[in-house]
Structures are given as C-alpha cells and as structure tokens.
N, C-alpha and C positions, 0 to 999 in steps of 0.2 A: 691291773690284772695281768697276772704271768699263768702261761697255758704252755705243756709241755706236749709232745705225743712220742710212745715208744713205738719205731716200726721195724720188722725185720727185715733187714739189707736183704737178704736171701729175697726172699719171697714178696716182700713190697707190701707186706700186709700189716694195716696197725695193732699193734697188740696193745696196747693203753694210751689212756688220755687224759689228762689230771687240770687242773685249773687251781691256783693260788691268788686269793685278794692281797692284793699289796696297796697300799697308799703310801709311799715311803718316799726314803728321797735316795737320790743314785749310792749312798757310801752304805745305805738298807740293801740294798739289790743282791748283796751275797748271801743272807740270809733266808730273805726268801728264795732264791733260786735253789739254793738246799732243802728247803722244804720241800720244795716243789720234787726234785730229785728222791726225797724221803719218800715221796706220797707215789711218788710211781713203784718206787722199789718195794715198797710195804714194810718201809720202816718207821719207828719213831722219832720226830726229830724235835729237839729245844734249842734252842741257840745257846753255845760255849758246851753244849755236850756231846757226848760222842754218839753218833747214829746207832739206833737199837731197832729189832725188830718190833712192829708196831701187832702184827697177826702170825701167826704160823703159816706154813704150806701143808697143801698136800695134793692131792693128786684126782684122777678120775679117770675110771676103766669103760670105755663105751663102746657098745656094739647095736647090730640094729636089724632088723626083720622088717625088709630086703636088707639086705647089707649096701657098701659103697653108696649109704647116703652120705648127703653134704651135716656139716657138723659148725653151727655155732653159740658158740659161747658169750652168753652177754650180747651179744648181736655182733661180734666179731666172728667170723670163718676161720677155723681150725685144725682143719680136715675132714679128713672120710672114713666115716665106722668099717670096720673095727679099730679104736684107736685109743692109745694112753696120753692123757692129758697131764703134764707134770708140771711142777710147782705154779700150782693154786693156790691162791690165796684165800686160807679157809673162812667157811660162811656161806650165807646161800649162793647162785649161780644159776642162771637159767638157760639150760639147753634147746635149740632150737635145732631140728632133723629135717631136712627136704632132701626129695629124689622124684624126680617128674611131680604128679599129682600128688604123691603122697608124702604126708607131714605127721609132724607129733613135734610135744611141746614138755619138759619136764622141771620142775626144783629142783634141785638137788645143795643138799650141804655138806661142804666140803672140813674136813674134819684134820687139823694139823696130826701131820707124819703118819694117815690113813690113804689109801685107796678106793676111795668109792668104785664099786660096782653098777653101771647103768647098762638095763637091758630095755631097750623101745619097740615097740610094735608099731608100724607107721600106719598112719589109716587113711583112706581119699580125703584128698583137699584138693580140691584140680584149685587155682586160682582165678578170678574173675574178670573180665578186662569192658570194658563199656566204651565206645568210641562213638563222638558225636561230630558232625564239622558246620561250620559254614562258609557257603550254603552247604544244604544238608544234599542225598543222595549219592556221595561220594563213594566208588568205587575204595574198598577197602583189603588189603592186603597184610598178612599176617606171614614173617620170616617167606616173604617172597611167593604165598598163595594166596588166591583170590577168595575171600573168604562171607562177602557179601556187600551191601552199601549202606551209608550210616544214615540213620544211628544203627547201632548193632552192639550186639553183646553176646558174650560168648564165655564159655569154662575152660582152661585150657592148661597146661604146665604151668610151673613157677618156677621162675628163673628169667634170662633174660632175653627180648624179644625185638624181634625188628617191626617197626608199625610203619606204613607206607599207605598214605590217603590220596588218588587223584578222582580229577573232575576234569572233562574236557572241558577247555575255554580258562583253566585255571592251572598256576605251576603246582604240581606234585609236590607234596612233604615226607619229608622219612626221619621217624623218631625211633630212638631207643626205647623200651619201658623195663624196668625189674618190675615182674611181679612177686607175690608173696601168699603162699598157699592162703587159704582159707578168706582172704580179701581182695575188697573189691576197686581194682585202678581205673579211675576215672578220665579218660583223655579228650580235651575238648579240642581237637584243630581249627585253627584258622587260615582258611585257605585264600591266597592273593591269583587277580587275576592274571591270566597270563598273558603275552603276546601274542599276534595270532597274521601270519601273512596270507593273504588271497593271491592265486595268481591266476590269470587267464590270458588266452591266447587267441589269433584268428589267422588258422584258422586252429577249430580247438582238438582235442585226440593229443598234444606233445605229451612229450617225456618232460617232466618236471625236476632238474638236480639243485638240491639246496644244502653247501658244502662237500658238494660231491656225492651226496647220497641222492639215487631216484627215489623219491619221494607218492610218485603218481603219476598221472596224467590233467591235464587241464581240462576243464576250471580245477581247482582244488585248493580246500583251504585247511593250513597245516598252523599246529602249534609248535611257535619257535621261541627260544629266549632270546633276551634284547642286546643290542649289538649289531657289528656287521656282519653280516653275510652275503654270500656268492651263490643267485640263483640261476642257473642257466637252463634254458627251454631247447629242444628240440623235436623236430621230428622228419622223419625223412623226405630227401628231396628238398627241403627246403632248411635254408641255412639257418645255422644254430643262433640263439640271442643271447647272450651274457653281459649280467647284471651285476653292482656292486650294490646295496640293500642296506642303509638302519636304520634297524627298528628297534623303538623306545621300551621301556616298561610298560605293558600292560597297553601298548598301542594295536590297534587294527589297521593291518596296512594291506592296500591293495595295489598290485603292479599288476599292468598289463602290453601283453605285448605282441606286436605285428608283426607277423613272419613273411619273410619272401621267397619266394620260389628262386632255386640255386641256378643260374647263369648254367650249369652244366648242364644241370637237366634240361633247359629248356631248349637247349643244343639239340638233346637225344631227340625231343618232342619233334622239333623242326625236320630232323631227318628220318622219323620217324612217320611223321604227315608224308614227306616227298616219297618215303619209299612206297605206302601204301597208294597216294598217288599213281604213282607208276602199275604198278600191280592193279589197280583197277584198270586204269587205260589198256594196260596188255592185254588181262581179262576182255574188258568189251572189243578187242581190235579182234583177236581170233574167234571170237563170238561174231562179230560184222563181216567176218571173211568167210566162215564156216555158213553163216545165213546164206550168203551172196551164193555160194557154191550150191546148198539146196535150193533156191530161188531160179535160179540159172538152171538147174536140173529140171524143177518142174512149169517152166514157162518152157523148155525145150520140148517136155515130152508134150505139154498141150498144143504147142505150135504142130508139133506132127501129127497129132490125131486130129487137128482142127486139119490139115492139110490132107489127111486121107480122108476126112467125114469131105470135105470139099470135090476131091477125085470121085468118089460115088456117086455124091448130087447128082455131078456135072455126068456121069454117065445114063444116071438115073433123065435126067433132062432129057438128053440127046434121043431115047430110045422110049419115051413116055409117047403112047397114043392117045392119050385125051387131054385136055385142057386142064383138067384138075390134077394129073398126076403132073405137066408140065410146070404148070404154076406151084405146087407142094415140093419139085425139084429146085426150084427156081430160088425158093425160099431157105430151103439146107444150104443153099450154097452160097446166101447173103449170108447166113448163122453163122457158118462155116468159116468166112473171112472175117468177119466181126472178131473169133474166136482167137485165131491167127494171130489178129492187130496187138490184141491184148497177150496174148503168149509170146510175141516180139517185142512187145514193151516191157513184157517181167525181165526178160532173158538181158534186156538192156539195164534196165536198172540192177537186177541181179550183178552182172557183171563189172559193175560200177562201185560195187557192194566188196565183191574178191578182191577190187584193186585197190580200193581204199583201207580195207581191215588187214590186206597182204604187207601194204606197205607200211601201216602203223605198226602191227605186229613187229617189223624191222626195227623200227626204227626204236619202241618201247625195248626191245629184246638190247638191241644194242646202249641206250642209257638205264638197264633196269640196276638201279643199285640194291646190294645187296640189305638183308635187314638189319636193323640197328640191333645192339644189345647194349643193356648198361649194367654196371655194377656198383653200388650205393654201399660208400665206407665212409668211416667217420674215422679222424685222426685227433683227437682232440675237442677243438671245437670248428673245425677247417676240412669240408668233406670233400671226398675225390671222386672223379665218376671216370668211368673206361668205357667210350665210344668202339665199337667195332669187332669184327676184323670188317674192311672196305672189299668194295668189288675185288682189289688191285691185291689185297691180303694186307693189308697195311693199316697196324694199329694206334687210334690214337688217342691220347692220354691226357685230360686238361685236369689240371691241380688249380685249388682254388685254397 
C-alpha cells in the first residue's frame, strides 16, 4: 500500500489524502506512485499514457448568517465565510459551518467550469461534553473555570477546549478535547495518586517553606510531586531547621521536627530576668524606706501623747483627794507608760526599716541595668538578635 497527503506549505493544512493498493515488486513502484500522483491531482492515469484529466473542476461561492464562520470541506478547514473555494473537483462535497454554538451542515454538487452559489443559515448546536473520573468527585475545570465535579455534563461551544480534573490526595490531569457542534464527547479521566508530605513541629505555630515557597504553618499536610525537595521550618526566636526530603510516587511522607530556642534569645531572656530583678528590689527598697519613715513618724507621735496622757495622770495623782481618784490616776499612768514602751519600740524598728530600704535603694540605684530590647531578623536561615543600648550606651550585637 502506497498513501500520499497534499499539504499546503503555507498554512500546514492538508488539503488531500489518497491511498494506492500496490503488491508489486520495486521496478512496479513508478507506476503506482504515478497513479498515486494521478488520483490526488484528479487526473486519469494508465500506464505508458499520457496523464488526462480524470473529473472537471469547479468552484464554490460561500457565505454564511452570522458570517466569519469556520468553513469545511469534506472535513478539511478551508477558511472563513464569506469565501471562494476554487478548483473543486466536481461531484458532491459536503460543507461543514461552525462559529461558537452555531452550526449547519450542507450537499452541495459541484459542477465542472461552474460556481456554485452557497448561502447557510447557522442554527444552535452548542456541543456536548460529559466528564467522568476515578475516583469520581473531582473538582472539574473547563479553559481554566471551575465548572463543577464529576461526573458532569454540560453544553458548551465547539471548537477547542482545555479540560483540567483535580482531587486532593491525587495529581491533577490537563487534556485537550475538539469538540463538534451537535455531539456528544465523552471523557473518562483516570486519576493517579499523588504524593503527599506531613510536616509538624514542637513547638507547632512555624512557617512552613517547601522549595522556597511558604506553604503554611504546622502541622500541615501538602500535596507535592515526587522527587527532592527542600523543606525548611521556622519560627521566631527559635532557630530555623532545614531539610533535604524524597519523596516517592504516590508515597506519604511524614517529617518531623524539634526546634530550639536561639542561644541569642535566650541571652535577651537572661538579662531580661536580671533587669526586672533589680526593679523589683529597687521597687520594695523605697517601699521599706518609705514604710520605715511613716512607721517612725507614728510611733513618734504616740510616744508623745503616751508621754503627755502620762504628765496629767501623774498631776491628776498628786492633787486627787480620795482613794479612788488616786488609785484611777495611778492606773493612766501605768497605760500611759505601757503606751510609751510600745511607741519606742515602733520608732526603733521603724528606723531600722529607713536604714535598711535607704541603703538598698543605693545600692539597686547604683547596679540598676538598664532594659533589654531585642530585635528578631532572619538572614537566611541564620538569625541575628541586637541586645541593648546598656547602662554605659554600649550596643551589643551577637550574630548566629
């Protein structure tokens, strides 16, 4: 069998396609490939004569309502109505018209060294498309919108279509389809599963990068294809972890990983603890001095009212004519020093109180460091923290 095709250079489009039975042996082979040659050109051919036209030509005038529909011939593309079709090879020919939903279909017999005249009226034919997968529920996408989940079926232009089916847990497929007015494309997917990596962390809340993209936070479980990849975890304050990862086809892979608290930070922490340290001690020292001061004040003033309640007793005593005003003097002025002993023991403890909260307060005052401050940058996967300014103004800088 010898099979020729006529395409035109131009445009890339085949314009014929002929096929010749041969059984012959190689010194046959010029023969038929002349035929062969005959039967595309539409000529007549016999062996030892001269090539004759086998049909006539002619022609066909086409136009179309909408117009700039698509135009074929025989099932070959032609162009776009309105349009002249020239050397035809006369006999029937069957036109075929599309432009979005609308189609039409006609005979026509072409009649040597005439012009056929063709006028079409296009009518709705949206084309049909039906998509099934497995598994079924598949998210389904038509030229890049979401259009529902399979199975599904829908009417829609004829012409050509992008079909894209996913499923989570499964890789995504993306097909081509021609459709053709008035029929119905049938498309089964089979969907394979896909890879799928877990990651989690402790503590969890990271920033999740797999190839450089944030992906999430941890735990989180993402669909990857198979291969190596580069996961790295962070989160702040504590130092970044990076991974090198492969994962198989269709495997489920889990990493996990332990973060640690950055050696910088825990710097900040430390002097972060000692400053607030200090600031409580300061706090309670002029608190214990400030007491001691009021303490001291009111064991003084009782001390003196216990000493003037005392001076009147003892006048009241001296100048009492009876036994019972002596005796009821007698007694104010045991109260009286009782009152005393006790207003001389605050004023002592008090003042024990000033000396002790006076002289902490010094000495906090003089080592009180100033408050920490940090700064939390990331360079990579290597982060830097900036302790300070110090008491002294003096900043300092640990690079990790």
């Amino acid at each position: 069998m010898i099979s020729a095709t006529l395409i035109d250079v131009e445009t890339g489009k085949v314009e014929k396609s002929e096929t010749v039975e041969c059984e012959c042996r190689v010194e046959d082979l010029t023969n038929s490939a002349a035929e062969l040659a005959a039967k595309i050109a539409g000529l007549r051919y016999a062996p030892g004569q001269q090539l004759t036209r086998d049909v006539g030509f002619g022609g066909i005038y086409i136009k179309s309502e909408p117009a700039e529909a698509t135009v074929y011939l025989d099932g070959l593309e032609v162009g776009k109505t309105p349009a002249t079709l020239e050397e035809i090879a006369a006999g029937e020919h069957e036109l075929q018209f599309v432009k979005g939903i609308y189609a039409a279909r006609k005979i026509v017999r072409v009649r040597e060294n005439q012009i056929e005249r063709v006028t079409v009226i296009l009518q709705k034919q949206p084309a049909k498309l039906s998509v099934t997968s497995s598994p079924p529920e598949a998210i389904v996408y038509l030229d890049g919108n979401s259009v529902g989940r399979t199975p599904y079926m829908t009417e829609t232009d004829a012409g050509e279509h992008t079909l894209r089916v996913e499923l989570e847990g499964y890789n995504p497929k993306e097909i081509s389809v021609n459709l053709v007015p008035g029929d119905l494309s049938r498309q089964k997917i089979e969907l394979e599963r896909a890879a799928s990596l877990q990651v989690t962390s402790d503590p969890h809340g990271a920033e999740i990068y797999i190839d450089g993209r944030l992906l999430g936070k941890t735990p989180g479980t993402f669909t990857i294809g198979a291969g190596n990849h580069r996961v790295i975890v962070k989160k702040n304050l504590y130092r970044p972890q990076s991974k090198i990862i492969k994962i198989e086809a269709v495997e489920q892979k889990t990493v996990s990983v332990n973060l640690q608290i950055d050696p910088g930070f825990q710097i900040w922490l430390e002097k972060k603890s000692d400053y607030f340290w200090h600031k409580s001690w300061f706090v309670r020292s002029i608190v214990g001095a400030v007491g001691g001061v009021g303490g001291f004040y009111i064991g003084y003033s009782d001390f003196s009212r216990a000493a003037s309640d005392r001076d009147k007793a003892r006048e009241d005593y001296i100048h009492a004519t009876t036994n019972e005003e002596g005796a009821e003097a007698s007694q104010d002025m045991i109260s009286s020093d009782s009152r005393g002993e006790v207003a001389m023991l605050m004023q002592i403890i008090s003042a024990g109180f000033i000396t002790l909260g006076t002289g902490s307060t010094i000495w906090s005052y003089m080592t009180y460091p100033s408050k920490p401050s940090v700064e939390y940058r990331l360079s990579g996967i290597n982060p830097r923290f900036e302790i300070g300014p110090s008491k002294l103004s003096l900043g300092v800088q640990l690079g990790f």
